[in-house]
DRENTORKOL-3810 file (N, C-alpha, C; in nm, 4 decimals):
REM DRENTORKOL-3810
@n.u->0.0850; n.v->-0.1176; n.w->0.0000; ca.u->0.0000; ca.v->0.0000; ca.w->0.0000; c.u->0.0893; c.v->0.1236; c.w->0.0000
@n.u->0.0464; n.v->0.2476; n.w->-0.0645; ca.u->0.1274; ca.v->0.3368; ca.w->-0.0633; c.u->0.1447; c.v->0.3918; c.w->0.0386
@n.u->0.2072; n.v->0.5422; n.w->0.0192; ca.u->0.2616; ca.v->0.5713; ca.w->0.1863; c.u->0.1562; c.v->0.7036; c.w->0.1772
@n.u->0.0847; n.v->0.7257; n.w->0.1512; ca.u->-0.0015; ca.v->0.8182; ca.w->0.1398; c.u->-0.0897; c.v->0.8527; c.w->0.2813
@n.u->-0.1895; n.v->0.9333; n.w->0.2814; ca.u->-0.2592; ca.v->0.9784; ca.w->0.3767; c.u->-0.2934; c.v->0.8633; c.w->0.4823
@n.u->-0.2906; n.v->0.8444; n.w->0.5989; ca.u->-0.3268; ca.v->0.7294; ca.w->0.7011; c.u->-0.4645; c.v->0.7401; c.w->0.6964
@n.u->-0.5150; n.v->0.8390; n.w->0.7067; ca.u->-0.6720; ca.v->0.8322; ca.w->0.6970; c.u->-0.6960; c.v->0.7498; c.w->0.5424
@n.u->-0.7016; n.v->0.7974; n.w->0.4553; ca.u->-0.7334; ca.v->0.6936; ca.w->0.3070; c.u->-0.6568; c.v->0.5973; c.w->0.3211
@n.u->-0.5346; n.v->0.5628; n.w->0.3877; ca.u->-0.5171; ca.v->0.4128; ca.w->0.3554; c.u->-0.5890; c.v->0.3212; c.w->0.4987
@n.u->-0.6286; n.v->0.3757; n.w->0.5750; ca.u->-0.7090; ca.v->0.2877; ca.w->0.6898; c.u->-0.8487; c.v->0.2637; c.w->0.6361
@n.u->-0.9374; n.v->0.3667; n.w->0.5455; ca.u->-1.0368; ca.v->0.3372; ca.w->0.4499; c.u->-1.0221; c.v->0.2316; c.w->0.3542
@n.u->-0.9288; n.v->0.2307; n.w->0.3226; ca.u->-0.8634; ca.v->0.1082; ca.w->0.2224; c.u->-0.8888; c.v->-0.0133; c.w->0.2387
@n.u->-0.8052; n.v->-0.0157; n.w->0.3478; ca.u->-0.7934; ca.v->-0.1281; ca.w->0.4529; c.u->-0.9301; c.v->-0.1609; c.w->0.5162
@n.u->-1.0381; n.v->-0.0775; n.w->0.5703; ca.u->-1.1641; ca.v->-0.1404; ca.w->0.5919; c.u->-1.2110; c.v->-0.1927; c.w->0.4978
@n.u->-1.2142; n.v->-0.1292; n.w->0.3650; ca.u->-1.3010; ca.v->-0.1512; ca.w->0.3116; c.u->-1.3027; c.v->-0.2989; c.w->0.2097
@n.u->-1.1372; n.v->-0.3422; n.w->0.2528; ca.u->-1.1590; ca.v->-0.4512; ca.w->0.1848; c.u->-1.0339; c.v->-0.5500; c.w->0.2891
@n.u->-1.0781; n.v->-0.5570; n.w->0.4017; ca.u->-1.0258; ca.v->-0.6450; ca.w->0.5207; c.u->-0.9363; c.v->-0.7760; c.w->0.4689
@n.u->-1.0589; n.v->-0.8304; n.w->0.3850; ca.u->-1.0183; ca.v->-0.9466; ca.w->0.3553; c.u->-0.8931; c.v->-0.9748; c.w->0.2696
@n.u->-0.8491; n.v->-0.8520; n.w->0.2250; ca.u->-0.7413; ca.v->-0.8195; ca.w->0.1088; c.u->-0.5640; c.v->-0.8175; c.w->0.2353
@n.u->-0.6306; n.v->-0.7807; n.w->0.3490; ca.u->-0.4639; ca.v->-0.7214; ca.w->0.3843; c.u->-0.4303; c.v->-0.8682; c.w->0.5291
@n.u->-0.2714; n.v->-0.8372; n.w->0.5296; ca.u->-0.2570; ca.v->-0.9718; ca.w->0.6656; c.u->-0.3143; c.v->-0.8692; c.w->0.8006
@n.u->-0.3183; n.v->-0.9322; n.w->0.8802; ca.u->-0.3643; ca.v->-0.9337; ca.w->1.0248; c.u->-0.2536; c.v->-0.8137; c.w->1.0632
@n.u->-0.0841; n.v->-0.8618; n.w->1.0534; ca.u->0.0178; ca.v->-0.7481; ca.w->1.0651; c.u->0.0047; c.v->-0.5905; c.w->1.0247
@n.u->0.0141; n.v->-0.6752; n.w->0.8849; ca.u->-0.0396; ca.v->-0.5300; ca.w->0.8201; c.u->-0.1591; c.v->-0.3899; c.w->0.9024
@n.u->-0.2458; n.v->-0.4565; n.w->0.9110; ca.u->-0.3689; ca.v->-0.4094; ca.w->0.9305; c.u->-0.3102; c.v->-0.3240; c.w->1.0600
@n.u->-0.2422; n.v->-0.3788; n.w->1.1705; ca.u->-0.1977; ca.v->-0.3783; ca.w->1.3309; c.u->-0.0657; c.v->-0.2564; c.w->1.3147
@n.u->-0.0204; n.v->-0.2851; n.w->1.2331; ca.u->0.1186; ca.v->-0.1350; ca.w->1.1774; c.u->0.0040; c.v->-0.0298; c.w->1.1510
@n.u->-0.0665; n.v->-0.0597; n.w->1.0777; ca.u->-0.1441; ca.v->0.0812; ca.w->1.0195; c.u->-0.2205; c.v->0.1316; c.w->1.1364
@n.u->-0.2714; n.v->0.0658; n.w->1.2160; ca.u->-0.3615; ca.v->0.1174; ca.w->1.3454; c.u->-0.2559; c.v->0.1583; c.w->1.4218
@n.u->-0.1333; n.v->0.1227; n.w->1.4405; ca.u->0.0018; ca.v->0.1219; ca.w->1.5025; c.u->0.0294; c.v->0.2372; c.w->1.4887
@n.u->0.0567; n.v->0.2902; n.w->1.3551; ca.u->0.1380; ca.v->0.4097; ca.w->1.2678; c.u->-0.0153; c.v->0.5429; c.w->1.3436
@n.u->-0.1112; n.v->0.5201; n.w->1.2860; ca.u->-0.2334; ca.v->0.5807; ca.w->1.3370; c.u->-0.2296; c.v->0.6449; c.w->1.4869
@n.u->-0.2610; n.v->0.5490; n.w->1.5703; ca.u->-0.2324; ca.v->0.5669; ca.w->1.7146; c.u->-0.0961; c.v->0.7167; c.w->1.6946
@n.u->0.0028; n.v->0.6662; n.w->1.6826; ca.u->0.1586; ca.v->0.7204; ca.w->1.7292; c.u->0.1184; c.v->0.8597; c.w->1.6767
@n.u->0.0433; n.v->0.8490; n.w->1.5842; ca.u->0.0333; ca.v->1.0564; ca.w->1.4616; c.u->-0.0702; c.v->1.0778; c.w->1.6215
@n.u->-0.1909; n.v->1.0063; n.w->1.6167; ca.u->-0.2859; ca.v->1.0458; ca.w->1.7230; c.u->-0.2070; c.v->1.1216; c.w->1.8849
@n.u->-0.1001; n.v->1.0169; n.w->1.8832; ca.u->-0.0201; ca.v->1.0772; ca.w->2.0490; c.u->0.0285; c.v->1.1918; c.w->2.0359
@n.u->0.1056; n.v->1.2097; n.w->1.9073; ca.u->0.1677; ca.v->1.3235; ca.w->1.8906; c.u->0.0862; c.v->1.4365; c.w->1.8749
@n.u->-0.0356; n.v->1.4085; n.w->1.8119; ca.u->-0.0872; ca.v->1.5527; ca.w->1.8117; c.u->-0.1610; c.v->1.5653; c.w->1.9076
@n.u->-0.2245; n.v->1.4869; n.w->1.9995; ca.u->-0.2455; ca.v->1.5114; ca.w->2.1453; c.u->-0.1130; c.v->1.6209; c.w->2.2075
@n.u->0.0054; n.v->1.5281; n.w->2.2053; ca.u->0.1343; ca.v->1.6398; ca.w->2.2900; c.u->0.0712; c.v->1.7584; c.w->2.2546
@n.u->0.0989; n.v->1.7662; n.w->2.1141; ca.u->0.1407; ca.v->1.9438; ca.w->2.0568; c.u->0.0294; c.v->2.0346; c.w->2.1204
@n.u->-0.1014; n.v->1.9577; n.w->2.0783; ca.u->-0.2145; ca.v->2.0313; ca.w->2.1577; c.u->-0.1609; c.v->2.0768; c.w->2.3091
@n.u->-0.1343; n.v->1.9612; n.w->2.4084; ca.u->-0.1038; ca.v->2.0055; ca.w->2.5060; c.u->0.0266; c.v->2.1502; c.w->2.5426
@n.u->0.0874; n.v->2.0987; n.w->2.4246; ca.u->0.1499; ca.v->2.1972; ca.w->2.4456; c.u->0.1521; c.v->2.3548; c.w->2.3917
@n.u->0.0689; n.v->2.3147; n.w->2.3294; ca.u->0.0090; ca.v->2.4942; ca.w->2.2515; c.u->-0.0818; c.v->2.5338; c.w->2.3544
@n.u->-0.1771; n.v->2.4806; n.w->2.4623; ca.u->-0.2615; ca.v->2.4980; ca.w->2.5363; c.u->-0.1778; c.v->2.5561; c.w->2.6824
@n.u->-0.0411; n.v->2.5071; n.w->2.6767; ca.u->0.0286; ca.v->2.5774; ca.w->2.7747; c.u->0.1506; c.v->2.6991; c.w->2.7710
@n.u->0.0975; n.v->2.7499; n.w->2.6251; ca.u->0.1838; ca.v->2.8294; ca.w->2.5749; c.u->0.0737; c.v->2.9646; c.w->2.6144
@n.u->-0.0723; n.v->2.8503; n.w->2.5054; ca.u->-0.1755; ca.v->2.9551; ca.w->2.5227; c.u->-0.2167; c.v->3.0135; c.w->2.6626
@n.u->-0.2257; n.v->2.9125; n.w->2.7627; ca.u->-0.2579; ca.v->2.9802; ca.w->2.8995; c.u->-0.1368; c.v->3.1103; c.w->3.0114
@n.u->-0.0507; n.v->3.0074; n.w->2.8855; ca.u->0.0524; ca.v->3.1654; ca.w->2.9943; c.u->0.0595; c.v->3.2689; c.w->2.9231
@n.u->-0.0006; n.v->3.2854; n.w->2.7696; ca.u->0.0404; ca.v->3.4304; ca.w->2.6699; c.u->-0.1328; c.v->3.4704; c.w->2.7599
@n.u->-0.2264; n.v->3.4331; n.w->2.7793; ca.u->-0.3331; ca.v->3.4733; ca.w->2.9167; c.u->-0.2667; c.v->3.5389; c.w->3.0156
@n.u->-0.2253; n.v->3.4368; n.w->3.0813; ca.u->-0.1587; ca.v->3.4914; ca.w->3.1929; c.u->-0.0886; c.v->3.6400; c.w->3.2172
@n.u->-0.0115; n.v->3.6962; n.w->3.1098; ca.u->0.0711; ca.v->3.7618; ca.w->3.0545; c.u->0.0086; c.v->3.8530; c.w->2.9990
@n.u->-0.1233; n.v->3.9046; n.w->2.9850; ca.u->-0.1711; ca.v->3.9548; ca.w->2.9293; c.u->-0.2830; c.v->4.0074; c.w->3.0105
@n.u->-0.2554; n.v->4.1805; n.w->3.0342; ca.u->-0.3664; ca.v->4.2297; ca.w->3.1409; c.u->-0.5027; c.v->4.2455; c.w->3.0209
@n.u->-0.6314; n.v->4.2073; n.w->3.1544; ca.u->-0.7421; ca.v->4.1931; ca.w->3.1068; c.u->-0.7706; c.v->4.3612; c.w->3.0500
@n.u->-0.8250; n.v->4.3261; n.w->2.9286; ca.u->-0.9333; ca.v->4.5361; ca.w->2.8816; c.u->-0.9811; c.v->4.5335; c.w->2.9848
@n.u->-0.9859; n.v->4.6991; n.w->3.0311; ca.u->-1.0931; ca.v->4.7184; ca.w->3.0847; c.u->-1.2617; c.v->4.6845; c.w->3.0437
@n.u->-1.3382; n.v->4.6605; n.w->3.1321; ca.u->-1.4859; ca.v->4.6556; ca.w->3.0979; c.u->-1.5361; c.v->4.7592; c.w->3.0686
@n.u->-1.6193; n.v->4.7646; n.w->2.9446; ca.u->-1.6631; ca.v->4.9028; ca.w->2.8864; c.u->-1.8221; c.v->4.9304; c.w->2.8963
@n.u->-1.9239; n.v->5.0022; n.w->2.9147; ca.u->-2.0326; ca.v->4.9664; ca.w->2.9272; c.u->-2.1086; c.v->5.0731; c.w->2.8319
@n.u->-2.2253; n.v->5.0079; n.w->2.7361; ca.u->-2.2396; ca.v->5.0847; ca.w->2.6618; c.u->-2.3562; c.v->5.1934; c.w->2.6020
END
């Protein structure tokens, strides 16, 4: 299978099960998972970039109108 998008080649792979080995199938959910962890981290870590550029940052005043 090519090395193309994980999302279209896991479609691939459902859609015709009976075509790929058991291995195969277990790397690609494998490879899947590992992109999934990583972009969990990054999130986490843009979320703690984002809460301290907050932090760092005095609130506007409230304006009333």
């Amino acid at each position: 299978m090519s090395s193309g998008n994980i999302v279209e080649r896991l479609r691939a792979m459902a859609a015709g099960l009976d075509q790929f080995r058991r291995d195969k199938i277990e790397d690609e959910l494998s490879e899947a998972a590992d992109v999934i962890e990583r972009l969990r981290a990054e999130l986490d870590r843009l979320d703690k970039v984002l809460e301290t550029a907050r932090a760092a940052t005095p609130a506007a005043p409230h304006q009333e109108g």
